[in-house]
N, C-alpha and C positions, 0 to 999 in steps of 0.2 A: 286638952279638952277632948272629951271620948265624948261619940255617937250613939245614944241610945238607941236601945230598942224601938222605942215609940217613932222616934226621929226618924230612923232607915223606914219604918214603914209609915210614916207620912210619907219622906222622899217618894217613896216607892209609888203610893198613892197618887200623888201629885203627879210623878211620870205616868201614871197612867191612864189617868186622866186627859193630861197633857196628850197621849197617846190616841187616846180614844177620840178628843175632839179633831185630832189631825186628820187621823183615821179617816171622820164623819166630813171636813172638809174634802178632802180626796175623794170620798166616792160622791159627793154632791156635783165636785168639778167632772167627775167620769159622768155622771147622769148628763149634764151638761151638754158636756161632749159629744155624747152620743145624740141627744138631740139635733143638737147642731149637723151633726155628721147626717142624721134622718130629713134634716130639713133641704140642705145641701143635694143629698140625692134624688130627693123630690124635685127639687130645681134643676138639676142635672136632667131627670125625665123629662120635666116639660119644656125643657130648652129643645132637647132629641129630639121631641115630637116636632115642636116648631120648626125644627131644621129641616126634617123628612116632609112636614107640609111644602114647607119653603121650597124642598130640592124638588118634589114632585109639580108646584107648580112653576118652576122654571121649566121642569122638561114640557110641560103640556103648551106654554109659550114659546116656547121654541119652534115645537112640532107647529102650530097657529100661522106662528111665522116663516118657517120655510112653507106651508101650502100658498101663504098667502105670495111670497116673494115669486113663487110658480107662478101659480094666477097675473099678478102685475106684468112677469113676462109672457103671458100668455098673449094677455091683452094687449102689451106694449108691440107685438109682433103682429095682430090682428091689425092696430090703429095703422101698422106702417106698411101694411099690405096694402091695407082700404090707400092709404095715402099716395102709393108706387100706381094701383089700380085708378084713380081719380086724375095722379098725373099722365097718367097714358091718354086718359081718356079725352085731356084738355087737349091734349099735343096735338092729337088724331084731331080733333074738333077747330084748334085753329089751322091745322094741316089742309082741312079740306074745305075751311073758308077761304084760305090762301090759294087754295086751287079753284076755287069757284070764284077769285076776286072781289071777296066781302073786303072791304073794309073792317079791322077788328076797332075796335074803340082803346082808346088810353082812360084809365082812372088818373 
């Protein structure tokens, strides 16, 4: 059985066809794609940003908190001076009731 003329270029046709719709599927998946890929690095951006927000406001937390950790010992050395200062001053105060012979009182 021989292949006519007509035949081979249907065949031909119909490959190309066949061709062309692949073709059109392929560069719709490429559009696609590339979307995806545009949206992805969009997201990518504002994830960075986020994280640069983020990183910048742990360092300014940080810095808050070592002045504050100063401060605390600042004060915690002030309280225990006033404290050393306040016991001297009891000691000396029943020292010289003791030596005047007051009687101190009990709580």
């Amino acid at each position: 059985m021989a292949v006519t003329k007509q035949q081979k270029v249907a065949v031909a046709v119909a490959g190309g066809e066949a061709l062309k719709k692949r073709n059109e599927e392929l560069e719709r998946e490429l559009r696609e794609s590339q979307e995806r890929e545009e949206q992805m690095k969009s997201e990518l951006f504002r994830t960075w940003d986020r994280l640069r927000v983020a990183e910048e406001a742990e360092e300014r937390l940080c810095s808050q908190l070592g002045e504050l950790e100063a401060e605390a010992v600042d004060q915690a050395r002030s309280y225990h001076a006033r404290i050393v200062s306040l016991m001297d001053q009891l000691a000396r105060a029943q020292q010289l009731l003791h030596q005047a012979s007051v009687p101190i009182p009990r709580s």
